[in-house]
C-alpha positions as a printed NumPy array, in Angstrom:
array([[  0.   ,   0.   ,   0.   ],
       [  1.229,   3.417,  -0.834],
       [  0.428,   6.512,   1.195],
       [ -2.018,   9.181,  -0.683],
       [ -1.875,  12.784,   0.26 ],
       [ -5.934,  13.257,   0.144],
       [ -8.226,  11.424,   2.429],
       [-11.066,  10.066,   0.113],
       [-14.048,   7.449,   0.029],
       [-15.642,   6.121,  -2.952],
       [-17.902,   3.346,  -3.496],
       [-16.787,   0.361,  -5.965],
       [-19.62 ,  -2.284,  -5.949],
       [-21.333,  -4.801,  -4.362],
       [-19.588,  -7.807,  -3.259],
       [-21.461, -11.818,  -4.036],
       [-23.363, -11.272,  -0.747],
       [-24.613,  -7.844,  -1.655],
       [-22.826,  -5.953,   0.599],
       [-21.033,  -2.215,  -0.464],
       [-17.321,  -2.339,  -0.721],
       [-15.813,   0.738,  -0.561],
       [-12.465,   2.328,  -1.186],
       [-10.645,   4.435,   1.49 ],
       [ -7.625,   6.212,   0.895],
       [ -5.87 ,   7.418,   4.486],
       [ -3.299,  10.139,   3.847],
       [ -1.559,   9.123,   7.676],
       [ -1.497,   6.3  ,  10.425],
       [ -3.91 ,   7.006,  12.917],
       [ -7.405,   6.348,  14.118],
       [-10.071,   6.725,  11.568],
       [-13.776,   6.596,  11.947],
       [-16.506,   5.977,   8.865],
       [-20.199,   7.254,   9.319],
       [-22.919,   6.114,   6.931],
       [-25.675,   8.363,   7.01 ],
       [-29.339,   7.504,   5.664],
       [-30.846,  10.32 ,   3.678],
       [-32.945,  11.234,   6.833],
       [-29.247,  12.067,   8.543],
       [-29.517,   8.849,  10.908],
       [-26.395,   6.725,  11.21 ],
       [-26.997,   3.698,  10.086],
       [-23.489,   1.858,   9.759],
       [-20.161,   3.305,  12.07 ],
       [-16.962,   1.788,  11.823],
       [-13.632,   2.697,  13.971],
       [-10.158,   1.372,  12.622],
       [ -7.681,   2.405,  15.152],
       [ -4.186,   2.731,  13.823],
       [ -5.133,   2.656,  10.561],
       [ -1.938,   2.413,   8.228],
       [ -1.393,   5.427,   5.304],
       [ -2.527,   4.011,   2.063],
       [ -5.74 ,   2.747,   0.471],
       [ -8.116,   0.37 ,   1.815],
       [-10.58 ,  -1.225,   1.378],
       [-13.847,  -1.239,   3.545],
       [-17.137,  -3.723,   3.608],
       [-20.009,  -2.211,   4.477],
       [-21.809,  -5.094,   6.607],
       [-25.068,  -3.326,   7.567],
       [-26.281,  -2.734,   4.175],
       [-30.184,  -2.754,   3.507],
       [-31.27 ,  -1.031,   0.738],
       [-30.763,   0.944,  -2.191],
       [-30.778,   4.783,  -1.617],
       [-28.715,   7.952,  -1.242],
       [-25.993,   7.83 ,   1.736],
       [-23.691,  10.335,   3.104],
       [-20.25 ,   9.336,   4.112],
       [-18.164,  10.786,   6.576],
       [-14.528,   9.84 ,   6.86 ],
       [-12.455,  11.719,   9.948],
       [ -8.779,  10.822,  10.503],
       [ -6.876,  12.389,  13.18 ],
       [ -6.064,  15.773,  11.211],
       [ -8.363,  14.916,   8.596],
       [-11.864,  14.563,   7.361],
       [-13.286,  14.051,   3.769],
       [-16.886,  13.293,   2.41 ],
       [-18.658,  12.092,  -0.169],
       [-22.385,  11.602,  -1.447],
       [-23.097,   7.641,  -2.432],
       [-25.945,   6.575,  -4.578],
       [-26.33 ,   3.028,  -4.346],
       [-28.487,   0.879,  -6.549],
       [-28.173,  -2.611,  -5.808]])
C-alpha cells in the first residue's frame, strides 16, 4: 500500500453477498472513523479502525439494507473528507 496525500471514500460495488465495498484512501497512520448516514441524517453503519496504516483500503459495508442515497463521513486524526453515495443494488 502506498500513502495518498488526500483522504477520500468512494464506493466500488457490491460484493457476491450484496454488501457495499468501498475504497478508502488514508493520507496518515492514525485512528479513523466511517459514518454512513441515511438520507434522513440517521447513522446507520459506524466503523472505527484504530491505527489505521497510510494508504488505500478497502472497507465492507456489513449493515447494508437497501438501495438509496448515503452520506459518508470519513475523519482521521487531522483529517476529514466526504462524499455523497448513490447506491443501486
Amino acid at each position: 500500500m502506498s500513502p495518498t496525500d488526500k483522504p477520500s471514500i468512494r464506493a466500488l460495488g457490491t460484493n457476491a453477498k450484496d454488501k457495499v465495498v468501498m475504497e478508502l484512501s488514508v493520507p496518515e497512520q492514525g485512528n479513523v472513523y466511517v459514518d454512513i448516514l441515511d438520507r434522513h441524517g440517521d447513522v446507520v453503519w459506524r466503523m472505527d479502525a484504530p491505527g489505521l496504516e497510510p494508504g488505500k483500503h478497502e472497507v465492507v459495508w456489513d449493515g447494508f439494507s437497501q438501495p438509496g442515497i448515503y452520506n459518508v463521513y470519513v475523519k482521521g486524526m487531522t483529517w476529514d473528507a466526504t462524499r455523497e453515495m448513490v447506491i443501486y443494488t
